[in-house]
C-alpha positions as CSV (number, residue, x, y, z in Angstrom):
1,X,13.7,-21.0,-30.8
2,X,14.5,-19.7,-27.5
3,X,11.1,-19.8,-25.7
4,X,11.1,-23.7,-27.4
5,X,14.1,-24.0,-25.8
6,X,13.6,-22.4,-22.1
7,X,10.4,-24.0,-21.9
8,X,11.9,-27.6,-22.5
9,X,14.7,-26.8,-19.7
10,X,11.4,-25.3,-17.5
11,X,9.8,-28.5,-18.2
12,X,12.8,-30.9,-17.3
13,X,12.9,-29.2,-14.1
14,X,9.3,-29.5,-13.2
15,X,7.6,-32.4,-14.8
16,X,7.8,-35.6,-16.5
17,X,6.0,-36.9,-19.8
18,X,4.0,-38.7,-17.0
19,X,3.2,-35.6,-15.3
20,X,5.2,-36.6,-12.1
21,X,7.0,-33.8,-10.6
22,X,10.7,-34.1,-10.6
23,X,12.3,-30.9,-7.7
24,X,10.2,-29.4,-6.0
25,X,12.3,-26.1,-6.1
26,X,12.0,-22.8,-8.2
27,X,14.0,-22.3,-11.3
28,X,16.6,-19.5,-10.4
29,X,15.8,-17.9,-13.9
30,X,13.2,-19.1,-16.4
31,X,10.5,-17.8,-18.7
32,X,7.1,-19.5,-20.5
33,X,5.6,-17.5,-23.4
34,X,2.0,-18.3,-24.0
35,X,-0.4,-16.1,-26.4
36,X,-3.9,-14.9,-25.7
37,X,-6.8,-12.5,-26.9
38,X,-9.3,-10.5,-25.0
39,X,-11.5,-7.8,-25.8
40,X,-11.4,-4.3,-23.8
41,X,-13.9,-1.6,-24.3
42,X,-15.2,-3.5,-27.5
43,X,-11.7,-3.6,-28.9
44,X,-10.2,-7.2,-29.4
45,X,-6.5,-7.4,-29.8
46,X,-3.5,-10.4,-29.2
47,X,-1.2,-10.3,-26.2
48,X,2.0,-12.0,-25.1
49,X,1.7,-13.5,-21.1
50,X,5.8,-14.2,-20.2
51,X,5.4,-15.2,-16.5
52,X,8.6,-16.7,-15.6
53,X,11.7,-16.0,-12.5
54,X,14.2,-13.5,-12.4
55,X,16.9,-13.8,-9.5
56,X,17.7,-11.3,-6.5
57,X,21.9,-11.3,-6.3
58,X,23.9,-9.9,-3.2
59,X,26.9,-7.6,-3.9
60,X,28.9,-11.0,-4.4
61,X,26.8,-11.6,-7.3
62,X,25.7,-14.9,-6.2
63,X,21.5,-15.6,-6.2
64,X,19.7,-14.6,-3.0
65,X,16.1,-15.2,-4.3
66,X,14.2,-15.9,-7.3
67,X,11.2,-13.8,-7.8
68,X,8.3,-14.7,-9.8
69,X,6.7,-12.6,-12.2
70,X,4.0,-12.1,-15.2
71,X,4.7,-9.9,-17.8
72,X,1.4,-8.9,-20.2
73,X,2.7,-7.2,-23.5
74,X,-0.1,-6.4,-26.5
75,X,0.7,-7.3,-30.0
76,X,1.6,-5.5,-32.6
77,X,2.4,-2.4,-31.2
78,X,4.8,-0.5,-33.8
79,X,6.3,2.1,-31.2
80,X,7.2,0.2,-27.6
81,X,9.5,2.9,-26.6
82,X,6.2,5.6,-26.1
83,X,4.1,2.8,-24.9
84,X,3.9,3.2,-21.1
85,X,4.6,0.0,-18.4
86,X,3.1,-0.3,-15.5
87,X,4.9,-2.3,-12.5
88,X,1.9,-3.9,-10.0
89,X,2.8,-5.1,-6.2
90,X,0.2,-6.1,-3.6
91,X,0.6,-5.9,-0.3
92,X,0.3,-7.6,3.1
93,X,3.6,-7.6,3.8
94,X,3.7,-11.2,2.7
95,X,0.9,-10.9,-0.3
96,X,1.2,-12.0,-3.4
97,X,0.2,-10.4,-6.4
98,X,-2.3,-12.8,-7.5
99,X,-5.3,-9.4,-6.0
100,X,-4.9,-6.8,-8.9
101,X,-3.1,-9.4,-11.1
102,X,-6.3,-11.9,-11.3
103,X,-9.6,-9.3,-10.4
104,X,-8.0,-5.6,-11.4
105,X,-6.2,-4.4,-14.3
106,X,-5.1,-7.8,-15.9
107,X,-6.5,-9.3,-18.7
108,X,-8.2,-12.4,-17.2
109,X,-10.2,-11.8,-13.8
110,X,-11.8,-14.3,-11.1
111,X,-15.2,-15.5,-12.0
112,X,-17.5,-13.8,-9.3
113,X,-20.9,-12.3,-9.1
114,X,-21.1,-8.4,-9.6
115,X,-20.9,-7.6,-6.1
116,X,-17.3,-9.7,-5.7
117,X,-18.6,-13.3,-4.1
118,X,-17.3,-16.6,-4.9
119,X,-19.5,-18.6,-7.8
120,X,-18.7,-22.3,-8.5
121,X,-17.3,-23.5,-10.5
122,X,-13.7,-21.5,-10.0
123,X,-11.9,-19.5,-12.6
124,X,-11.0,-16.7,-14.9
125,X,-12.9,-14.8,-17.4
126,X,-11.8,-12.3,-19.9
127,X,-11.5,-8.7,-18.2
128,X,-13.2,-6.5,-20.9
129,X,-12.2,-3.2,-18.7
130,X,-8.1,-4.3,-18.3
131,X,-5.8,-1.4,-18.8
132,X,-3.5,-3.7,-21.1
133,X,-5.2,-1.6,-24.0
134,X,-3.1,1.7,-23.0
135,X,-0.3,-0.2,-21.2
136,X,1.7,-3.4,-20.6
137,X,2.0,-4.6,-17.0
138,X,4.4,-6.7,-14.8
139,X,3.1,-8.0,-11.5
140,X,5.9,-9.3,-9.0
141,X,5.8,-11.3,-6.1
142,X,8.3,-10.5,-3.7
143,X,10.5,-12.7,-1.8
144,X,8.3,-15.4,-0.2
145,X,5.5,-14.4,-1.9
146,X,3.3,-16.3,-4.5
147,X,5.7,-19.1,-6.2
148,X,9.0,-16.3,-5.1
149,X,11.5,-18.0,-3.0
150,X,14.6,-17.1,-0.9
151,X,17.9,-18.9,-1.4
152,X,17.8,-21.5,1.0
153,X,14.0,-21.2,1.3
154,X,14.4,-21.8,5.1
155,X,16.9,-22.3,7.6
156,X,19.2,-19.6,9.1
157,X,21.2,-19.2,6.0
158,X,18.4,-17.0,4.7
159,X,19.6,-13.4,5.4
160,X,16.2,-12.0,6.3
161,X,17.4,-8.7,6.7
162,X,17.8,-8.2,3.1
163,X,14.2,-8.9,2.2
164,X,11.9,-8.4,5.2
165,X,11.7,-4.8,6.4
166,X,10.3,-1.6,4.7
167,X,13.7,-0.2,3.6
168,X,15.1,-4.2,2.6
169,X,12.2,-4.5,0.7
170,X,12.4,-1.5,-1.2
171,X,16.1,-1.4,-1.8
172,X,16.2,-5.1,-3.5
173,X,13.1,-4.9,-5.7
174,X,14.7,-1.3,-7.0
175,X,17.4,-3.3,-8.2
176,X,15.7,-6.0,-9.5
177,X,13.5,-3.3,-11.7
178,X,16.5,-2.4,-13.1
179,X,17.1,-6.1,-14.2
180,X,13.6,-6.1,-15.6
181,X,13.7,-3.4,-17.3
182,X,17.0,-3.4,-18.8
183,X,16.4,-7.4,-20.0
184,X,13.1,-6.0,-21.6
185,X,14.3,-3.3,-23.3
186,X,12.1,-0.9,-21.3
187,X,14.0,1.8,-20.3
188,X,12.9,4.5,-22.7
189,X,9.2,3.7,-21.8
190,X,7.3,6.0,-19.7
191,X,6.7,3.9,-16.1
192,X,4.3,3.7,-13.7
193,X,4.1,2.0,-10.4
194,X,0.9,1.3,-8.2
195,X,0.7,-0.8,-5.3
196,X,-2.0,-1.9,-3.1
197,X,-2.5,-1.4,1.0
198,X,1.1,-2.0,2.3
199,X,2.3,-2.1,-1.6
200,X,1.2,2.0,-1.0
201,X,4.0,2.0,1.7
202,X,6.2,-0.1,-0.8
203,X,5.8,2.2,-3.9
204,X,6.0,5.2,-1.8
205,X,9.7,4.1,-0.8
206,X,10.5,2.8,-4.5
207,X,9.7,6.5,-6.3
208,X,12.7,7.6,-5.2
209,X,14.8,4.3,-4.6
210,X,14.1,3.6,-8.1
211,X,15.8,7.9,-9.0
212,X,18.1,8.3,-6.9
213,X,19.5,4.5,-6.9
214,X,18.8,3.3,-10.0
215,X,18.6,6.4,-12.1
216,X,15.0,5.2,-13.9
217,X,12.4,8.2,-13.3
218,X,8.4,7.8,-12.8
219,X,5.5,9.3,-15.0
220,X,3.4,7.6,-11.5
221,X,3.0,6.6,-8.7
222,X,-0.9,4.8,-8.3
223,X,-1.7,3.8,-4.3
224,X,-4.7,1.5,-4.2
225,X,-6.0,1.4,-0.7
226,X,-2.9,2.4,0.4
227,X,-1.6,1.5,4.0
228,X,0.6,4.6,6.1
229,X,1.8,2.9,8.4
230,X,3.0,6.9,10.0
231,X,-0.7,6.6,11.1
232,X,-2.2,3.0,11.4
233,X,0.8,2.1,13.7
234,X,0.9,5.7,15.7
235,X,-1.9,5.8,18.5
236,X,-3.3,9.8,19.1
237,X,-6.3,12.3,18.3
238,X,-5.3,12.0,14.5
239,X,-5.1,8.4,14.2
240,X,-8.4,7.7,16.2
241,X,-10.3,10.4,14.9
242,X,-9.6,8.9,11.1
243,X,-12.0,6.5,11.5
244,X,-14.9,8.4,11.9
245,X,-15.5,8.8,8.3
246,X,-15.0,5.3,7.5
247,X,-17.4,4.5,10.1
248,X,-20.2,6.9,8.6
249,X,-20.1,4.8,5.7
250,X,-20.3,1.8,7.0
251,X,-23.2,2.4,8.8
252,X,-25.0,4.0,5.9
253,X,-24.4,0.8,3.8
254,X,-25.9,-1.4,6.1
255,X,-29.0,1.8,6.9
256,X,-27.8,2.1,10.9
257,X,-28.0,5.7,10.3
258,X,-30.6,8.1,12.2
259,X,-33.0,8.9,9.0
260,X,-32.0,12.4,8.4
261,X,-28.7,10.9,7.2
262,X,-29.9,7.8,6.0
263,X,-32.7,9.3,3.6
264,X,-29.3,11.5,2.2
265,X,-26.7,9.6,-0.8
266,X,-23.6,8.4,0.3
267,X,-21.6,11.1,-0.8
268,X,-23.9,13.9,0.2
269,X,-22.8,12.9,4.0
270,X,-19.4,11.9,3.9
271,X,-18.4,15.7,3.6
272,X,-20.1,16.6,6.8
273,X,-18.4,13.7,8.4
274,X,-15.1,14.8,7.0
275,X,-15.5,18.1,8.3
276,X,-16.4,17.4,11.6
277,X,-14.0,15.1,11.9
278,X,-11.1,17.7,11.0
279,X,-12.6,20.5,12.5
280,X,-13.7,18.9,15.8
281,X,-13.1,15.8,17.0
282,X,-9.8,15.8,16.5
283,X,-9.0,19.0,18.5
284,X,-11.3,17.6,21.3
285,X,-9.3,14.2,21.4
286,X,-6.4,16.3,21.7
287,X,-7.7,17.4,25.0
288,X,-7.8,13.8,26.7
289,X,-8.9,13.4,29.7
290,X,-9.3,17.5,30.4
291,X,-11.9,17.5,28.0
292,X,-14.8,18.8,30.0
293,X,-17.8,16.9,31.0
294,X,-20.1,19.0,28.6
295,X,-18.0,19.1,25.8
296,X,-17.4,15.2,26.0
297,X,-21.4,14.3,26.0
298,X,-21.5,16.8,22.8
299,X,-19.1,14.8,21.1
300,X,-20.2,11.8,22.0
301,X,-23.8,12.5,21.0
302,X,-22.0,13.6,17.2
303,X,-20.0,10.4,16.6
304,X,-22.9,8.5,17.6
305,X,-25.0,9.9,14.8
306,X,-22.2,9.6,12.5
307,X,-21.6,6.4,13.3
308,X,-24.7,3.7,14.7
309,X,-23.3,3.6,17.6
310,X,-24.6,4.5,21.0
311,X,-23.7,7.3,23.0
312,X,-23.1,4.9,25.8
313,X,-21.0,2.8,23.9
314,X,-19.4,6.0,22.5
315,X,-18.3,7.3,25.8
316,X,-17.5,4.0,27.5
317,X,-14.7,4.3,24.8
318,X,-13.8,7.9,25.9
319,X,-14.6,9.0,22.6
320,X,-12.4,7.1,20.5
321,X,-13.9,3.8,19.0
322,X,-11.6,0.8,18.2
323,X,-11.9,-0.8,14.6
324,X,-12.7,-4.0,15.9
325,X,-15.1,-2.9,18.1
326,X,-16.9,-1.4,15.4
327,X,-16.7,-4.3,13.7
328,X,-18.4,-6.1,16.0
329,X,-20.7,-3.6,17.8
330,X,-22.2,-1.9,14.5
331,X,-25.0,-4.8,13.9
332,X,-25.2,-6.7,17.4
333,X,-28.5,-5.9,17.3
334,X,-29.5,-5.6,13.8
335,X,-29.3,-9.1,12.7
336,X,-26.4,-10.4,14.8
337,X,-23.6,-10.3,12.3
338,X,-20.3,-9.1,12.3
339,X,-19.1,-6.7,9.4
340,X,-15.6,-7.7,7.2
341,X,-12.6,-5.5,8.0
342,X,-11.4,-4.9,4.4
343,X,-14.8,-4.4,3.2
344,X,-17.6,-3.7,5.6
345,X,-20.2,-4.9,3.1
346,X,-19.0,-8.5,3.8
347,X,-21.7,-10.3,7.1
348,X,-20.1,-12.6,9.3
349,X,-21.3,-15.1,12.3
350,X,-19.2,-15.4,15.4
351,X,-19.7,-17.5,17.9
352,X,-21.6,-15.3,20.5
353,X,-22.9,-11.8,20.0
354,X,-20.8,-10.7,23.4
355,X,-17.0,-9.4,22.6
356,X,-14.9,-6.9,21.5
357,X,-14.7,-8.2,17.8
358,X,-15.2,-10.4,15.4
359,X,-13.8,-14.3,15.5
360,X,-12.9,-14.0,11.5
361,X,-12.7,-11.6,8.7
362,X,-16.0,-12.5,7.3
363,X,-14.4,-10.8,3.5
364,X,-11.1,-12.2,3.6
365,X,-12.7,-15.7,3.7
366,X,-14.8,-14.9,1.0
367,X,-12.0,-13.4,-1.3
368,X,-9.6,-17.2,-0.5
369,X,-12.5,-18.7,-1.6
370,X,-12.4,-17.9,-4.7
371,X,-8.8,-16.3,-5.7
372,X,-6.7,-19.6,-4.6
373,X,-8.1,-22.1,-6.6
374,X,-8.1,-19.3,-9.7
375,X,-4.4,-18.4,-9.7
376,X,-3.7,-22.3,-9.5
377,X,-5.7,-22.7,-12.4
378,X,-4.5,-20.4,-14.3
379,X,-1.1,-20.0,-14.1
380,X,-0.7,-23.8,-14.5
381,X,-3.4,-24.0,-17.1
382,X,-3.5,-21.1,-19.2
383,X,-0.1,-19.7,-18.5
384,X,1.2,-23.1,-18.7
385,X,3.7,-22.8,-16.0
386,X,4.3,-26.0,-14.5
387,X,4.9,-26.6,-10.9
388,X,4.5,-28.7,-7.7
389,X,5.3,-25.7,-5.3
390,X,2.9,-24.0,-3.4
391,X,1.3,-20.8,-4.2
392,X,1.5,-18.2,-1.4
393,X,-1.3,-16.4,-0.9
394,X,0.5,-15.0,2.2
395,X,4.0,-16.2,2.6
396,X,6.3,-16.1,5.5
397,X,7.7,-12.8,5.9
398,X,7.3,-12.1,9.7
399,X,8.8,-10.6,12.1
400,X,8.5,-7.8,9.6
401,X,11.5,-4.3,10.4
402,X,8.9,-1.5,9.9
403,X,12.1,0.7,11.0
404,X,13.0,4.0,9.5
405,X,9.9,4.3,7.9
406,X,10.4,7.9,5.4
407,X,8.4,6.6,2.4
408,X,5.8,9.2,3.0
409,X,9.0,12.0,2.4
410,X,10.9,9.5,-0.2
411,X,8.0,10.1,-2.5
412,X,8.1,14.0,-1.8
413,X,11.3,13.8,-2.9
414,X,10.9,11.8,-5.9
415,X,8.1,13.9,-7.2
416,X,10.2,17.5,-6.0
417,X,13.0,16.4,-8.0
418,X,11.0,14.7,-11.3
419,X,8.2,17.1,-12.5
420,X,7.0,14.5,-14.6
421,X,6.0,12.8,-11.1
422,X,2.3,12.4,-10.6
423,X,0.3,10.1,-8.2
424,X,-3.3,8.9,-8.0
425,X,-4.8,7.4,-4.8
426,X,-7.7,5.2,-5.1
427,X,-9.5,4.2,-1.8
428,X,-13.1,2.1,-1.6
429,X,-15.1,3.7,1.2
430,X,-16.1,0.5,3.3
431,X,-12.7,0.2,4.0
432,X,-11.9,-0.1,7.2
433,X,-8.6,-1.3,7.1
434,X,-7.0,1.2,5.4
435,X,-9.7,3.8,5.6
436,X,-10.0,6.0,2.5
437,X,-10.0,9.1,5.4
438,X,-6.7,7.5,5.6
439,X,-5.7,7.7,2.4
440,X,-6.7,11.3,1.9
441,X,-4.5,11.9,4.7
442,X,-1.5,10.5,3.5
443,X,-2.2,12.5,0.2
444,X,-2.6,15.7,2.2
445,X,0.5,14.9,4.5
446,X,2.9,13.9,1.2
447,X,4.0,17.7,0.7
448,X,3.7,20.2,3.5
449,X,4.4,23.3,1.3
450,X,1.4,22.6,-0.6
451,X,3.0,23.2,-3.8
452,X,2.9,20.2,-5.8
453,X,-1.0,19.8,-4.3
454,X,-2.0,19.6,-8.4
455,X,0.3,16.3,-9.0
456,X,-1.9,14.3,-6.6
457,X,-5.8,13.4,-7.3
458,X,-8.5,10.7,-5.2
459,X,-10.4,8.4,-6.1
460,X,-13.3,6.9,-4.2
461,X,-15.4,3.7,-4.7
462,X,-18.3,2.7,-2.9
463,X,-16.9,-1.0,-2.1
464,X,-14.2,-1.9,0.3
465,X,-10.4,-2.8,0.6
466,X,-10.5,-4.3,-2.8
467,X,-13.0,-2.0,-5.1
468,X,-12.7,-3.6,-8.3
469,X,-14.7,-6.7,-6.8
470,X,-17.4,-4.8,-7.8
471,X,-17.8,-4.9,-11.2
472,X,-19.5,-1.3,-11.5
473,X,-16.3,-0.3,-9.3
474,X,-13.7,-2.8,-11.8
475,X,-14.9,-0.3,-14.9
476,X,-14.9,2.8,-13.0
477,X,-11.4,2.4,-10.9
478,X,-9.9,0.6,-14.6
479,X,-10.9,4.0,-16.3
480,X,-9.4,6.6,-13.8
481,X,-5.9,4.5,-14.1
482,X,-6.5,4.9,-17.9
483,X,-7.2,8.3,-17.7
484,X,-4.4,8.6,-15.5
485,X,-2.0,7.4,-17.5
486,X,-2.8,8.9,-20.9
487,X,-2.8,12.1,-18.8
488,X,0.7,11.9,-17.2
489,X,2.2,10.6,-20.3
490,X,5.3,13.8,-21.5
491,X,4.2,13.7,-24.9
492,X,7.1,15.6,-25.7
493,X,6.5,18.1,-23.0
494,X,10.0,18.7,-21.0
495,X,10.4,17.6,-17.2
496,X,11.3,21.3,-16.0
497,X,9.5,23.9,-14.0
């Protein structure tokens, strides 16, 4: 009687028998219950979809926001206290969730060929490799984000300070966890975060926002292409040298390898890149300009072979090659393309060959291409939530406070303090955003002493930014956040050490 009757005030607020909109504002707290099958790994089994809006209050009490959510539950489950929940966030800042909600770990993903690219005509297809058979999942759009909203949506009356910075954002969605949780009934669940390129930096912060200020502790933390911004904002040997890794795959993808790499797998190379990468070139950019002459040419001739580039090009750079340079330089002369930035698999055409990189993101095109008119779809359609306001795919965030930034400690601390505390970082090698070198990185940087080293474990794909586009890469990265989970779960084990 209750979803009848939420749905008829939902529907009063939206839309007319005649299907003409009546506000054009969010609800400030709503829900729509629809039910659905799917099959995963041959099993077929009902769920509940509850997407809906839950508000954001200041310490008055009175409604800052309203975020929107979807909430997957499976049927028929006779113990929901042990059944795990996992809490999804994308990125950006400014994303919504509609990436690992629609193509990941969901129950419905985009209708696209195996290797990730649009197909007409647009939609959703059952996901037979979601992880909704081992857990239920919320994914939440932050403020702005998706169909989320401030309170006034514009206008300086909106206290952006609350929402739109690293520790903002961290401290408000911790609190409106605790809302979620609590109104669910979740709290003796075992829970699990994972968030995806800046969501990494978001989750990081909310392990132990969500301890320390809210008193609910994590079985995990998953980082999906996770973005540190303690490197990809900091210029130096480290961050420059990072690349280098990233760039070795690339290059092998698209063969601009010299042959005695080339003729070797993917992962047979990557190690020797790694290494050198570690155990050389960072200590010779750390020398700058007092590198001498010989040892400059050496390195130059080593990146070159790891990379496709030139020599030349290598040392007109003074040994440290820019991204978009890369980007741009890698296939000038094989074919004339430029390669995507999220994934480096993706071919683009500029406008002239000349330049210092690309004129577009050849892979985010792609991925708007077909993700936009599929989340319309389906939330409207399938999810049956009615609405004339726009969906963000990328909502207006900026200027973003990337201030104070000690996520990379905050989830030290959280998993110091919570032995149950385990984290899984998955990265797609053609990355070269938020390079999976990156990533393994952060992972090594998270704890110093080295003595919680056995709570962390990486995963790598051979796709980009986004590895479950590809499908052989949707099964694979779906079954290490299964095995993840059914690994970290207590079981009756206590959290001591």
């Amino acid at each position: 009687m209750k979803q009848n009757v939420l749905f008829s005030l939902f529907s009063l607020l939206f839309i007319s028998q005649s299907g003409l909109a009546q506000d054009r504002k969010l609800p400030l707290d709503t829900t729509v219950v629809t039910q659905h099958n799917v099959t995963v790994n041959g099993t077929s089994f009902a769920y509940t979809a509850t997407t809906g809006t839950q508000p954001v209050w200041d310490d008055m009490g009175e409604p800052i926001a309203s975020l929107h959510y979807t909430y997957y539950t499976r049927n028929n489950v006779k113990d929901r206290a042990s059944r795990p929940l996992l809490m999804s966030f994308n990125g950006g800042p400014g994303s919504g969730s509609v990436w690992m909600h629609l193509a990941y770990t969901g129950p419905r993903v985009l209708k696209i060929d195996d290797e990730g690219y649009p197909v007409q005509p647009y939609g959703v297809k059952q996901n037979p490799y979601s992880i909704l058979d081992v857990c239920d999942i919320v994914y939440i759009n932050p403020a702005n984000t998706g169909y989320s909203r401030t309170i006034p949506e514009k206008g300086e009356k909106v206290d952006r300070e609350k929402f739109f910075g690293i520790n903002a954002d961290v401290k408000y969605l911790a609190e409106w966890l605790n809302t979620f949780v609590t109104r669910n009934n979740r709290w003796r669940s075992p829970k699990y975060i994972i968030g995806e390129s800046y969501g990494g930096t978001r989750v990081m912060g909310l392990s132990l926002a969500l301890q320390n200020q809210q008193w609910m502790y994590l079985n995990g933390v998953i980082m999906v292409s996770p973005a540190d911004y303690n490197v990809i904002t900091k210029n130096g040997p480290v961050s420059g040298a990072l690349n280098l890794p990233y760039y070795t795959a690339a290059a092998w993808h698209h063969k601009a390898l010299p042959s005695d790499l080339q003729q070797k797998d993917l992962l047979d190379i990557l190690p020797e890149s790694e290494s050198y990468t570690i155990n050389t070139l960072i200590p010779a950019l750390a020398k700058g300009g007092f590198i001498s002459a010989t040892e400059k040419n050496e390195v130059a001739k080593k990146i070159a072979h790891y990379s496709g580039l030139s020599e030349k090009e290598i040392l007109q750079h003074n040994l440290e090659i820019p991204t978009d340079y890369f980007w741009k330089a890698l296939m000038r002369d094989r074919g004339g393309y430029n390669i995507g930035r999220l994934d480096s698999r993706y071919l683009g055409i500029d406008k002239q060959l000349a330049g210092s990189g690309p004129d577009y993101s050849a892979e985010l095109t792609s991925w708007l291409h077909s993700f936009t008119p599929a989340i319309n779809y389906y939330l409207q359609e399938e999810l049956k939530f009615k609405t004339d306001i726009k969906y963000n795919m990328f909502g207006p965030v900026h200027p973003w406070n990337n201030e104070d930034d000690n996520t990379r400690d905050n989830l030290r601390q959280a998993m110091a303090q919570n032995p149950y505390l385990n984290v899984l970082v998955q990265s797609g090698y053609y990355d070269g955003a938020t390079t999976y070198f990156n990533a393994k990185y952060t992972m090594w940087q998270i704890d110093p002493s080295g003595r919680m080293k056995d709570r962390f474990s990486f995963k790598g794909y051979r796709s980009g930014h986004m590895m479950y586009l590809r499908r052989e890469d949707l099964k694979n990265a779906n079954d290490d956040i299964r095995a993840f989970i059914l690994k970290t779960m207590a079981n009756g084990k206590s959290a001591k050490y």
